[in-house]
Backbone as XML, in Angstrom:
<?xml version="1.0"?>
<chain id="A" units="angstrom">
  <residue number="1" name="UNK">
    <atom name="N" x="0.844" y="-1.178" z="0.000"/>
    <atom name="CA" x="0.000" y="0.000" z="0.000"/>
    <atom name="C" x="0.889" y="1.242" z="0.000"/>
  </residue>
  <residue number="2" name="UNK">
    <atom name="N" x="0.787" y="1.986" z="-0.861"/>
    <atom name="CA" x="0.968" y="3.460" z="-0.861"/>
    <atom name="C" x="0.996" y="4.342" z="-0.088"/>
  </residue>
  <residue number="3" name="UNK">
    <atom name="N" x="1.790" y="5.008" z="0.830"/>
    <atom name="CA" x="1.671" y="6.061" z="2.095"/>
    <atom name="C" x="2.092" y="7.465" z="1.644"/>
  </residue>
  <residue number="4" name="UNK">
    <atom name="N" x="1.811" y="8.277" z="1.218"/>
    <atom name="CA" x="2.146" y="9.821" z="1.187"/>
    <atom name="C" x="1.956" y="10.777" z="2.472"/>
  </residue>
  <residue number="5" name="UNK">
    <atom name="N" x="2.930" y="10.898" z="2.686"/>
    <atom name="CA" x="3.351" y="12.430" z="3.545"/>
    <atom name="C" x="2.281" y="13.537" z="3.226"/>
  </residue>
  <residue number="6" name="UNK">
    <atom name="N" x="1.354" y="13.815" z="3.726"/>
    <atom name="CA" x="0.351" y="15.252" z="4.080"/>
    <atom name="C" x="0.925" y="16.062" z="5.319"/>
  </residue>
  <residue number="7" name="UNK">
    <atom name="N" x="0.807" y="17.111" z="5.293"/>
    <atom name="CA" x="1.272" y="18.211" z="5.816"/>
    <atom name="C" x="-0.222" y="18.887" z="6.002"/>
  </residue>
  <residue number="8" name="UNK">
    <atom name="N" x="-0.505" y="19.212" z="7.414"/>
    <atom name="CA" x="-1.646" y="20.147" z="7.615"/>
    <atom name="C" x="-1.328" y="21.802" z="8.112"/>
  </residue>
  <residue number="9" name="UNK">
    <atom name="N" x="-1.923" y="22.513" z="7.725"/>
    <atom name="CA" x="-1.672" y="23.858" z="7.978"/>
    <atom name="C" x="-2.713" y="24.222" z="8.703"/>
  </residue>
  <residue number="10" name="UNK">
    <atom name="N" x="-3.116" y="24.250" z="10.248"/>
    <atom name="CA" x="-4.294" y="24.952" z="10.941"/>
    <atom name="C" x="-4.547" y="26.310" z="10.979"/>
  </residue>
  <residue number="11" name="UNK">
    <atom name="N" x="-5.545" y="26.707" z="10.795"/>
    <atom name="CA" x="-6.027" y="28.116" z="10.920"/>
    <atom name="C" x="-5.832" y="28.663" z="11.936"/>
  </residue>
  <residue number="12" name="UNK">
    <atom name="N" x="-5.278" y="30.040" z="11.448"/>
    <atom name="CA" x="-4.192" y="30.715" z="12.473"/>
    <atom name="C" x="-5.565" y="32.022" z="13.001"/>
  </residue>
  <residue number="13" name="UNK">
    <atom name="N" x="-6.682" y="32.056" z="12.799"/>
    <atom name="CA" x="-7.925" y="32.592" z="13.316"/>
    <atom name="C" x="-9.088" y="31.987" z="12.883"/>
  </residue>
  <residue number="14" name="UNK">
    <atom name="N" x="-10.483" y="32.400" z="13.558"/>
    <atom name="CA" x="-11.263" y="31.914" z="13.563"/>
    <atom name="C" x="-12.063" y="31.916" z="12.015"/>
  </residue>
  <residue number="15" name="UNK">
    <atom name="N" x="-12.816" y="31.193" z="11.497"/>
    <atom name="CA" x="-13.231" y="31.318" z="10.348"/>
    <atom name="C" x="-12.801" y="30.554" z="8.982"/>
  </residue>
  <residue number="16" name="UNK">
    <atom name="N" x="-10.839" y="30.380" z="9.563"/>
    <atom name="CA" x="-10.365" y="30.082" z="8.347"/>
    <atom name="C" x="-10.679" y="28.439" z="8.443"/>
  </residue>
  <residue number="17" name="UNK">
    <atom name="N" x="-9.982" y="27.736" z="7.453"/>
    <atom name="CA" x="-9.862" y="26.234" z="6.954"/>
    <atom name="C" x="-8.526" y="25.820" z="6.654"/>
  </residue>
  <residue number="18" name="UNK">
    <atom name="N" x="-8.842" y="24.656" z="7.337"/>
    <atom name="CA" x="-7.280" y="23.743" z="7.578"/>
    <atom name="C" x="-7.059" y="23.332" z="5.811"/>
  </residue>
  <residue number="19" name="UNK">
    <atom name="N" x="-6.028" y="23.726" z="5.692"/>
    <atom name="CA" x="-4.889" y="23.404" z="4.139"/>
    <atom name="C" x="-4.325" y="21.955" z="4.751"/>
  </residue>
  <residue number="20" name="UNK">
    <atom name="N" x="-4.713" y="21.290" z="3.601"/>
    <atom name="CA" x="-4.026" y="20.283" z="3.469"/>
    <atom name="C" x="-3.193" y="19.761" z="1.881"/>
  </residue>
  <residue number="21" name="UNK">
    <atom name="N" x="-2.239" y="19.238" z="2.404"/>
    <atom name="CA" x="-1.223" y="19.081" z="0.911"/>
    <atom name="C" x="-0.307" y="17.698" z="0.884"/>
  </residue>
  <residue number="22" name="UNK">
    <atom name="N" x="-0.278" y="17.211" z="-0.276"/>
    <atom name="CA" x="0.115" y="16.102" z="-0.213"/>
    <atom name="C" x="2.154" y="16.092" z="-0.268"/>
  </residue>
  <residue number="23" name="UNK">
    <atom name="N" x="2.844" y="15.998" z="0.419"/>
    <atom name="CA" x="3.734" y="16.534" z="-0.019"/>
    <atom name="C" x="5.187" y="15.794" z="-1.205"/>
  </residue>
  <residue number="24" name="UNK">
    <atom name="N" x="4.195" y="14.428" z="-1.076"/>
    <atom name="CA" x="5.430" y="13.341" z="-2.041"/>
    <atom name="C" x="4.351" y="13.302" z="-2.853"/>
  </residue>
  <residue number="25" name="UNK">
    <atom name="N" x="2.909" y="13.779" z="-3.368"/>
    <atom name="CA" x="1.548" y="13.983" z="-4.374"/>
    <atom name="C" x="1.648" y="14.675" z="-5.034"/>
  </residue>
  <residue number="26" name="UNK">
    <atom name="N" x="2.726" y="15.809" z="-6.434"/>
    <atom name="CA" x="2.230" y="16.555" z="-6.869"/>
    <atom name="C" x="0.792" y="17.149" z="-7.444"/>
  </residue>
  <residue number="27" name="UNK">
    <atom name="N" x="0.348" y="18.109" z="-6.897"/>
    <atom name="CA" x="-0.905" y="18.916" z="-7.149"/>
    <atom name="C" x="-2.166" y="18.261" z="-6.281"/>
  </residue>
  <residue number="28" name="UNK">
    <atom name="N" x="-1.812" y="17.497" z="-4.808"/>
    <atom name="CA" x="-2.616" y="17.081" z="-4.264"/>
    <atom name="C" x="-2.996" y="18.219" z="-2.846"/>
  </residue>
  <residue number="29" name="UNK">
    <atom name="N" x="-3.540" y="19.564" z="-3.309"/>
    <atom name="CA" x="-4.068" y="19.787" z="-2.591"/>
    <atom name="C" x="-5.447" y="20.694" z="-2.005"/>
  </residue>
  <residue number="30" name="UNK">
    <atom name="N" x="-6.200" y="20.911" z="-0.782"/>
    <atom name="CA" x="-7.602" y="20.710" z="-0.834"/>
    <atom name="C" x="-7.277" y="21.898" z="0.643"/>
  </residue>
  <residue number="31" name="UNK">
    <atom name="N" x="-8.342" y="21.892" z="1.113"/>
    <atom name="CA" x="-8.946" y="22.292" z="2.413"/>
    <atom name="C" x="-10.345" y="21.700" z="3.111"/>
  </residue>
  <residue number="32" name="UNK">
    <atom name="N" x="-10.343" y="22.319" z="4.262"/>
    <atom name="CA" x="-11.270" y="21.592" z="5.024"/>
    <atom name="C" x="-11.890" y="22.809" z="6.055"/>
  </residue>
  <residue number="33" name="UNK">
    <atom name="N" x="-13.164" y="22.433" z="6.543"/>
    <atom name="CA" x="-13.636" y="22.769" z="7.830"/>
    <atom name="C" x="-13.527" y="22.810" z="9.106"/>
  </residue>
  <residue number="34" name="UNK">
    <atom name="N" x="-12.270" y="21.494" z="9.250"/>
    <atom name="CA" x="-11.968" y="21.107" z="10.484"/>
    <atom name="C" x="-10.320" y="20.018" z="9.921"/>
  </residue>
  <residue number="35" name="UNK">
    <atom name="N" x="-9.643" y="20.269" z="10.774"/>
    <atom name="CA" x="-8.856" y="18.540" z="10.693"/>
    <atom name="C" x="-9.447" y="17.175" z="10.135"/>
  </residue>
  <residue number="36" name="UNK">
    <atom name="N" x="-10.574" y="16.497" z="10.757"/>
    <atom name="CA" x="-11.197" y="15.292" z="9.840"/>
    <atom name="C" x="-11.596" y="15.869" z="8.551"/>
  </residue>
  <residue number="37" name="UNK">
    <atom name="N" x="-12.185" y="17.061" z="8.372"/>
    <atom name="CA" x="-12.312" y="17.323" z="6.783"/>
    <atom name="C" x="-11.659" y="17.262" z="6.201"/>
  </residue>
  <residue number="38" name="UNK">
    <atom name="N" x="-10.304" y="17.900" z="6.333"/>
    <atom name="CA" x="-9.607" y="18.103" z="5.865"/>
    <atom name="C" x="-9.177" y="16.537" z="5.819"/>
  </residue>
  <residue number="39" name="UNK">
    <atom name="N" x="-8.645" y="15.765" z="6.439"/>
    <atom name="CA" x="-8.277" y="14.632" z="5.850"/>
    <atom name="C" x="-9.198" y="13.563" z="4.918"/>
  </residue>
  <residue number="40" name="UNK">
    <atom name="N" x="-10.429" y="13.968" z="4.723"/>
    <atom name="CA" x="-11.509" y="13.193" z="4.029"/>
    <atom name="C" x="-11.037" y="13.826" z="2.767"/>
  </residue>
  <residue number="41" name="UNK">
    <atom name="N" x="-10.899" y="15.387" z="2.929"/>
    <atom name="CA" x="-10.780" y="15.964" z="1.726"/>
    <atom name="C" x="-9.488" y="15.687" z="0.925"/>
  </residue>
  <residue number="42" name="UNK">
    <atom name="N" x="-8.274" y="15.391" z="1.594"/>
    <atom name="CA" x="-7.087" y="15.180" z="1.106"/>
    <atom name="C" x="-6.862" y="13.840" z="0.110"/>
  </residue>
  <residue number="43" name="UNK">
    <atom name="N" x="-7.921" y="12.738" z="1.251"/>
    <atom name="CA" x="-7.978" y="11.341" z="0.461"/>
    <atom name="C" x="-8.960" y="11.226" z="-0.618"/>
  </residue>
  <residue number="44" name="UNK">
    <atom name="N" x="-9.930" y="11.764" z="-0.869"/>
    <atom name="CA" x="-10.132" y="12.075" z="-2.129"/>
    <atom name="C" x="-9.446" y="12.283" z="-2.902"/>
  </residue>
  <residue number="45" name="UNK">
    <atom name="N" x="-8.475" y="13.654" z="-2.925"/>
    <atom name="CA" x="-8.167" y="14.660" z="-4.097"/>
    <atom name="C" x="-7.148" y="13.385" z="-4.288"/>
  </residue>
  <residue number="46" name="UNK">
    <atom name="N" x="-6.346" y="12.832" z="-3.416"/>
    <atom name="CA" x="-5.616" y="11.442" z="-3.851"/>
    <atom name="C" x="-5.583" y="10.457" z="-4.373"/>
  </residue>
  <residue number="47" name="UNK">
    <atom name="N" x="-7.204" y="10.009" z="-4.268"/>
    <atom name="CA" x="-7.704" y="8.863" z="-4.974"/>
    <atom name="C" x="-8.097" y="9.418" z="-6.073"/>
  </residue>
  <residue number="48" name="UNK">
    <atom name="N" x="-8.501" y="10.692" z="-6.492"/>
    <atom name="CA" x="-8.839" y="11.177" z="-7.908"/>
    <atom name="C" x="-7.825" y="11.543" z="-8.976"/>
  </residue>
  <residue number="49" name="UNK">
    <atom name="N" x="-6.612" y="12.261" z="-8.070"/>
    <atom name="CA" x="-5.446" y="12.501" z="-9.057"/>
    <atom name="C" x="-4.710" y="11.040" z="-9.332"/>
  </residue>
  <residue number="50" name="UNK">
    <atom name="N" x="-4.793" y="10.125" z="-8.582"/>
    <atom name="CA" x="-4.469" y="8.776" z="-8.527"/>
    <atom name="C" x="-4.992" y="8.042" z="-9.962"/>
  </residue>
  <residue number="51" name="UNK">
    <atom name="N" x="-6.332" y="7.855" z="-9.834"/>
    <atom name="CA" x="-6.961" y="7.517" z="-10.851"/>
    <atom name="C" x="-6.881" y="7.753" z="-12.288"/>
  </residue>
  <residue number="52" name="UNK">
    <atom name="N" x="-6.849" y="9.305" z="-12.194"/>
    <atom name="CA" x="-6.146" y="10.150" z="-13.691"/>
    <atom name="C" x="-4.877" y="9.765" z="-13.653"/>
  </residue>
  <residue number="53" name="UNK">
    <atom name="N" x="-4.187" y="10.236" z="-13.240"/>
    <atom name="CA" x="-2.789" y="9.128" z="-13.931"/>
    <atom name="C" x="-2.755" y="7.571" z="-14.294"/>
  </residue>
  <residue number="54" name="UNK">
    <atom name="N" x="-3.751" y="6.647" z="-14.039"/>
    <atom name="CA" x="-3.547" y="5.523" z="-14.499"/>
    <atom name="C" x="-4.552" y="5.791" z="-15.753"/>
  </residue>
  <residue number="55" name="UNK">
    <atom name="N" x="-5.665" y="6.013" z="-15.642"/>
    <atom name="CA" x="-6.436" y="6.409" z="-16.557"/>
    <atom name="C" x="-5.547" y="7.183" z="-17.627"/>
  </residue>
  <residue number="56" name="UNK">
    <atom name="N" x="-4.333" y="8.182" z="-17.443"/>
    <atom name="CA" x="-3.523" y="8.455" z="-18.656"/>
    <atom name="C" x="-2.585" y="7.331" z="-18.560"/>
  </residue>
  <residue number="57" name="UNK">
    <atom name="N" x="-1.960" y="6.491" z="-18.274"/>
    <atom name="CA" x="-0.977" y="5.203" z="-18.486"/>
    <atom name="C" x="0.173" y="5.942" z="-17.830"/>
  </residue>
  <residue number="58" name="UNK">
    <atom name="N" x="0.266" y="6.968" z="-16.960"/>
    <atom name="CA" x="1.423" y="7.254" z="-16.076"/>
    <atom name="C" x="1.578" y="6.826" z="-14.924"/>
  </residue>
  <residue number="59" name="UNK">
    <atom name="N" x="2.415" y="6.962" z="-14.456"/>
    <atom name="CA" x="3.063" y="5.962" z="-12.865"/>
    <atom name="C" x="2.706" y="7.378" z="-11.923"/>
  </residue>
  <residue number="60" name="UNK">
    <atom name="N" x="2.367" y="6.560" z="-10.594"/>
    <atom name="CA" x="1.838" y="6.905" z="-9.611"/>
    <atom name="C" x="3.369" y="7.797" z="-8.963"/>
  </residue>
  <residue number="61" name="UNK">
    <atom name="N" x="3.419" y="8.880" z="-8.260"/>
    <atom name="CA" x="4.214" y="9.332" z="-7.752"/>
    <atom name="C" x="5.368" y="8.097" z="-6.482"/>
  </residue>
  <residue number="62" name="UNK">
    <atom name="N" x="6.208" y="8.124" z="-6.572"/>
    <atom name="CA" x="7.210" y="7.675" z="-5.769"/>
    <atom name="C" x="6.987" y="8.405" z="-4.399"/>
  </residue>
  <residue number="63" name="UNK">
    <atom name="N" x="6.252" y="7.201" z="-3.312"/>
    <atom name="CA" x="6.294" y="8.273" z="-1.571"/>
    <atom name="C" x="7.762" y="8.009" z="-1.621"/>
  </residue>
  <residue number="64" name="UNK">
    <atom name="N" x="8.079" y="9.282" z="-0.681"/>
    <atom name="CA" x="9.437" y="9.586" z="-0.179"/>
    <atom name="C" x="9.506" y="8.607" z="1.171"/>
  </residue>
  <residue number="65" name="UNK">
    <atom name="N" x="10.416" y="8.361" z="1.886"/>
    <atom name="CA" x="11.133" y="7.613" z="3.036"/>
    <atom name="C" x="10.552" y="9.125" z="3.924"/>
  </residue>
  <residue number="66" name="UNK">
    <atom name="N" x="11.192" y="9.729" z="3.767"/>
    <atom name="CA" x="11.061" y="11.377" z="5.080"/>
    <atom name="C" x="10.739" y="12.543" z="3.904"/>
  </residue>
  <residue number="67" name="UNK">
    <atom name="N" x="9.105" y="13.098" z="4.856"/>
    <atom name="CA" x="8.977" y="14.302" z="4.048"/>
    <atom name="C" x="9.432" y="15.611" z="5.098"/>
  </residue>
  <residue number="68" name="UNK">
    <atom name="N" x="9.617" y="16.377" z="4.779"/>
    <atom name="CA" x="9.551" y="17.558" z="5.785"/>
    <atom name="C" x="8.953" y="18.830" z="5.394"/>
  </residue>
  <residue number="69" name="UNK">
    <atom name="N" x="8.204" y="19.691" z="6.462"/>
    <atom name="CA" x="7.834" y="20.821" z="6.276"/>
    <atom name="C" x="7.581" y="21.953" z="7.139"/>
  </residue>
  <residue number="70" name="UNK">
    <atom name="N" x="8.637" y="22.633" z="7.055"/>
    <atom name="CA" x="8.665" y="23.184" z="8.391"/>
    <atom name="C" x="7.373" y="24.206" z="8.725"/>
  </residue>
  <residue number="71" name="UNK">
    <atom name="N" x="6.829" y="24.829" z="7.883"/>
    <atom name="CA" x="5.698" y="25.915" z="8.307"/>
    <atom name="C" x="4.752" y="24.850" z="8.193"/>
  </residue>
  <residue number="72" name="UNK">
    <atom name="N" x="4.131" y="23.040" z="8.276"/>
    <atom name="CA" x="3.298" y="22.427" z="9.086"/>
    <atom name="C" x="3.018" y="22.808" z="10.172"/>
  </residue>
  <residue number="73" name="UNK">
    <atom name="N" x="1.975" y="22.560" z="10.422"/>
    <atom name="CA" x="1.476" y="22.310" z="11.715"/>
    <atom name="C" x="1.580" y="21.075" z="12.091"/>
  </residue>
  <residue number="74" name="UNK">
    <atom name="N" x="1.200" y="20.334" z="11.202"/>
    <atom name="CA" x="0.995" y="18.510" z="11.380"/>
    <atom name="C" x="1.230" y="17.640" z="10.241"/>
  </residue>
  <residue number="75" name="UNK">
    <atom name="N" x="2.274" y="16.505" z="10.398"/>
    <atom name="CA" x="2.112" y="15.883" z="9.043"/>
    <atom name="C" x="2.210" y="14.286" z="9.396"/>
  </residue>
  <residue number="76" name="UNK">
    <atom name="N" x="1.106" y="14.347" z="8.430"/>
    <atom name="CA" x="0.736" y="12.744" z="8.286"/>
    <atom name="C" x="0.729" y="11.449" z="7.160"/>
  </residue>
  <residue number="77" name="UNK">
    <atom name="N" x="1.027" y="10.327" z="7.463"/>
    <atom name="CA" x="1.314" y="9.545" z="6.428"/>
    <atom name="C" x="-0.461" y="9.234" z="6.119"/>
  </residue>
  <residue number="78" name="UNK">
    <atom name="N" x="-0.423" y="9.301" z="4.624"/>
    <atom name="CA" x="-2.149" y="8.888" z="4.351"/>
    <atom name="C" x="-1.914" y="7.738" z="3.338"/>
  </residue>
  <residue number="79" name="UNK">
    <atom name="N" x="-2.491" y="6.528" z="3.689"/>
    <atom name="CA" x="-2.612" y="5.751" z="2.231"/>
    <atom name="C" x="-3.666" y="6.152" z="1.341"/>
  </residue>
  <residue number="80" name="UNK">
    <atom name="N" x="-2.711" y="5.591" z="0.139"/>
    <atom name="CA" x="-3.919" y="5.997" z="-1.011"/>
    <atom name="C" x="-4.537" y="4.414" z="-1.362"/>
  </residue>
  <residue number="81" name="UNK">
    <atom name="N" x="-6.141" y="4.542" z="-1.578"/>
    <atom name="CA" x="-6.602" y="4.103" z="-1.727"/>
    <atom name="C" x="-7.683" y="3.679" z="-2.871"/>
  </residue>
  <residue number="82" name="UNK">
    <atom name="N" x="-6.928" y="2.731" z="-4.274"/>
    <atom name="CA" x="-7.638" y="3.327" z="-5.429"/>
    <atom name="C" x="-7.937" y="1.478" z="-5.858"/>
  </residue>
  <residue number="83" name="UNK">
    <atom name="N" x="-9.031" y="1.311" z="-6.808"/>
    <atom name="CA" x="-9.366" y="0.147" z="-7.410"/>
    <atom name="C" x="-8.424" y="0.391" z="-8.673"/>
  </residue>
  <residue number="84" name="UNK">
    <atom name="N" x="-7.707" y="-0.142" z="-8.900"/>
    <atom name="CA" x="-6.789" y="-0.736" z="-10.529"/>
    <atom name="C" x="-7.274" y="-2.014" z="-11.010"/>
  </residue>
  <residue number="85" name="UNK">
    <atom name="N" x="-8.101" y="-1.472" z="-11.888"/>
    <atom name="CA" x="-8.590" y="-3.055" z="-12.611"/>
    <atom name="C" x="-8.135" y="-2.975" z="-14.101"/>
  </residue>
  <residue number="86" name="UNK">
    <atom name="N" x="-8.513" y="-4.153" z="-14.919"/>
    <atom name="CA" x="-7.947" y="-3.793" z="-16.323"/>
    <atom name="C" x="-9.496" y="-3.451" z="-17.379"/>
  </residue>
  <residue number="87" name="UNK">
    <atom name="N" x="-9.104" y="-2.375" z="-18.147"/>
    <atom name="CA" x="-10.286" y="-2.243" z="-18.618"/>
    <atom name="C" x="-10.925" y="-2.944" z="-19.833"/>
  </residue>
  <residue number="88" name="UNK">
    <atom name="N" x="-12.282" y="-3.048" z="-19.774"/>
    <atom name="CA" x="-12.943" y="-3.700" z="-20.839"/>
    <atom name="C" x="-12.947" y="-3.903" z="-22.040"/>
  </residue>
  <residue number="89" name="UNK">
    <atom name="N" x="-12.496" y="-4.219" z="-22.702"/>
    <atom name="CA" x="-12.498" y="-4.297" z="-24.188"/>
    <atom name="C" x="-13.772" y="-4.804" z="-25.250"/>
  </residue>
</chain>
């Protein structure tokens, strides 16, 4: 299974929404209402950019061993979670 490094950014006042970003995912990233949104929202945008790349015949990003980010707040390993089947002919 697949683990990518997310990085959360909490809202630094009231109102705003937690940033979340995938950081070994190019262009995997979303926001949220809260922390759990934000991670519902992250594993989506993962399983969708996931999908489009196999759907174009490109390889899934390489997770890194250690991500780092220092202006995180929080970072978390997320698996991605996608069906790869072969398609119909």
């Amino acid at each position: 299974m697949l683990k990518y490094h997310v990085a959360f950014y909490l809202p630094g006042s009231p109102g705003e929404m937690v940033i979340a970003e995938a950081l070994d995912f190019p262009g995997a990233v979303t926001q949220g209402f809260d922390l759990p949104d934000a991670r519902l929202m992250i594993a989506s945008a993962l399983e969708d950019l996931a999908q489009l790349l196999l759907e174009e015949g490109k390889p899934l990003p390489v997770p890194v061993n250690d991500a780092s980010c220092p202006d995180a707040d929080l970072i978390e390993l997320m698996p991605l979670s996608i069906y790869a089947g072969i398609a119909q002919r």
